[in-house]
C-alpha positions, 0 to 999 in steps of 0.5 A: 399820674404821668398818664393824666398829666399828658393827657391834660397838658395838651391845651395848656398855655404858658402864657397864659401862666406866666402873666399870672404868675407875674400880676400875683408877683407885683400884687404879692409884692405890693401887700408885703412891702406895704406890711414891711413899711409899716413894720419898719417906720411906725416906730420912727414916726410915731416914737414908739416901739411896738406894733399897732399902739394907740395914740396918747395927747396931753392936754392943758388949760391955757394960763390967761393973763387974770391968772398970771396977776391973780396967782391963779392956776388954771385947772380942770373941774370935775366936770371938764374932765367928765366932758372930756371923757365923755367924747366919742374920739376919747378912749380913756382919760387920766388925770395928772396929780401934782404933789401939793408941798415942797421938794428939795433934790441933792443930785451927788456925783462924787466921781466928778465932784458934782454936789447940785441941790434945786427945787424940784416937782412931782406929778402921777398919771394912772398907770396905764398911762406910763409908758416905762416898764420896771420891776422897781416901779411901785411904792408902798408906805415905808419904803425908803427908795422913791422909783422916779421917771423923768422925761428923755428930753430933760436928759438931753437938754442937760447933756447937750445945753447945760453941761457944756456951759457949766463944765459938768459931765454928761450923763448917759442914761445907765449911768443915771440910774446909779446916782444918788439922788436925796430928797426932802419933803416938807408941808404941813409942819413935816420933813420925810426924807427919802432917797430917789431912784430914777429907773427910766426914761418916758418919751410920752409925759414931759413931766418928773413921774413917781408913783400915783400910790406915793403922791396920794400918801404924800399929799395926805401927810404934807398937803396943806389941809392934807389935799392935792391941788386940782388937775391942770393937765389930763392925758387922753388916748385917741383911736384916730388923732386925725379925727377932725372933732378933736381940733374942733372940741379943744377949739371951742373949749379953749384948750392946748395940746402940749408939744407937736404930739398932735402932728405926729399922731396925725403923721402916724394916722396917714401913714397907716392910713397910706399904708392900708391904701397901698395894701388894697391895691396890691389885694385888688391885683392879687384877686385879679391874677387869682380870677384871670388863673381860675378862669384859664384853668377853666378854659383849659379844662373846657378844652380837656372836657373829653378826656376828663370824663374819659378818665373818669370812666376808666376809675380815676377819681375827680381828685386825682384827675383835678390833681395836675391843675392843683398842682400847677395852682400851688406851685405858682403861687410858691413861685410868687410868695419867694419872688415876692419877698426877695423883690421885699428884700430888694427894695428894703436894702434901698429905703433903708439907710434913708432910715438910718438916717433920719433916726440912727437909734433905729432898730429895724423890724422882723421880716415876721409880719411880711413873711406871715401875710405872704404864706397866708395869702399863698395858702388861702388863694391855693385852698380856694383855687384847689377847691373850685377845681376839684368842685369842676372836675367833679360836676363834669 
């Protein structure tokens, strides 16, 4: 080995590698941190946790002002919602259900002497919709304990609107799931009473959600004429909410999407959409260095053509006399996978208490991803770059 390497390293030029290994190190750098981004701010963005999920829009019928003297509800017909289904920017659909009957709520705290008893309101979405995960959520005919989700923003307009004004406490979320909450049902000439439990907290329906089982079994029993009322809102998945055929379908069917979720898919859209911009750069300078490393090996084994085959004559095999270029092939590019997650690290310590404070519930992401496209890209650009070599050496 020491034999090849001196007889090779004749015509080797260190320039040559060292602009490489700084063009992989700032290619390298931009595809991890363009990774690491996403990682960290797709959840800030788009209020989800998690890695790559679709994007969900709740959609409704505005109420004209015919309804508003009628007493009229605005709601979807069968084949709206067909419609609605059938459009090629819509991956799934569901349709909310209310409960059709009466709902009285005792909301008991003892401890503070709080005994609130008002109106109440259910609906169900199918349940891939719910975006809550509980062992406690389902319901079969008999149980006594009713699983409710409410919305995470009824908890906060409570804590921060209400309770301040009226003198009640305020009720983190752990400790609302240990209160007890009593129900009567009526319609139909009949009463059930039943105790609820809230197990969670949805930051995607802005609605109070129990199961879909209990609202078809409830509207059998207590819905005039035991049905449930037509749809007024559905909530569709989108693959791009940027997508301009949806501002223009809702648009031309006259149709809402409640809250800002549309801005925030379309928020969350760019940034991926930025994001993947970011990372072809890095991949465009990254193939380049890898070109312009090749091509000086090339050079430099152009250079050492006579000795190649010198020491082919002698026995020495392709793969070993193609071993010290292979070698210097690897080592570089280890040199630009570590330089380039520390160059990571470095610039995630910046950006990161702007993080912080835009949301303080943050929980930064794993460096798994960032590590994982590092390694993979490392590995790939040494299996092919070894491979051309030995190919090289071989044919001389």
């Amino acid at each position: 080995m020491r034999l090849i390497w001196k007889v090779l390293r004749q015509h080797l030029s260190v320039g040559q590698l060292i602009g490489f290994v700084l063009a992989n190190i700032i290619g390298l750098s931009i595809i991890v941190l363009g990774v690491q981004l996403y990682c960290d701010l797709e959840p800030v963005v788009s209020n989800k946790s998690g890695f790559m999920k679709p994007d969900y829009l709740v959609v409704t019928k505005p109420v004209t002002t015919f309804d508003a003297l009628s007493g009229g509800k605005p709601a979807f017909t069968r084949e709206e919602i067909a419609d609605i289904e059938s459009q090629e920017f819509v991956t799934q659909l569901g349709s909310f259900t209310s409960a059709n009957y009466r709902i009285i709520g005792q909301l008991l705290v003892e401890s503070f002497g709080v005994d609130v008893v008002t109106d109440l309101f259910f609906e169900s979405v199918p349940e891939s919709f719910v975006d809550v995960e509980s062992e406690e959520w389902g319901f079969e005919p008999g149980n006594e304990v009713l699983p409710i989700i409410v919305p995470r923003d009824y908890l906060n307009l409570y804590n921060f609107g209400y309770a301040p004004t009226s003198d009640f406490p305020a009720i983190s979320e752990s400790m609302i799931s240990k209160l007890e909450l009593n129900l009567a049902l009526s319609g139909n000439g009949q009463r059930i009473y039943m105790r609820g439990k809230i197990v969670g907290f949805s930051s995607r329906l802005n609605t109070i959600l129990v199961p879909e089982r209990f609202i078809r079994w409830s509207n059998k029993l207590l819905a005039p004429g035991n049905q449930a009322p037509e749809s007024s809102r559905v909530i569709i998945q989108v693959t791009n909410p940027a997508d301009e055929r949806i501002a223009a379908y809702f648009k031309e069917h006259e149709l809402n999407v409640e809250g800002d979720k549309l801005n925030a898919s379309k928020a969350g859209w760019f940034m991926r959409l930025l994001v993947g911009i970011v990372m072809s750069i890095g991949l465009i300078i990254c193939a380049l260095a890898g070109y312009v490393l090749i091509l000086s090996i090339f050079l430099l084994m152009q250079r050492n053509q006579e000795a190649i085959r010198n020491l082919k004559a002698i026995g020495y095999t392709a793969g070993r006399v193609s071993l010290p270029y292979r070698l210097i092939v690897l080592l570089t590019n280890l040199l630009s996978v570590l330089s380039a997650m520390l160059i990571l690290g470095v610039v995630r310590g910046v950006y990161m208490p702007s993080v912080y404070l835009l949301a303080p519930d943050f929980r930064p992401a794993s460096l798994t991803w960032a590590w994982g496209t590092a390694i993979a890209f490392g590995l790939i650009m040494t299996a092919i770059n070894a491979t051309l070599i030995r190919s090289s050496v071989a044919k001389q």
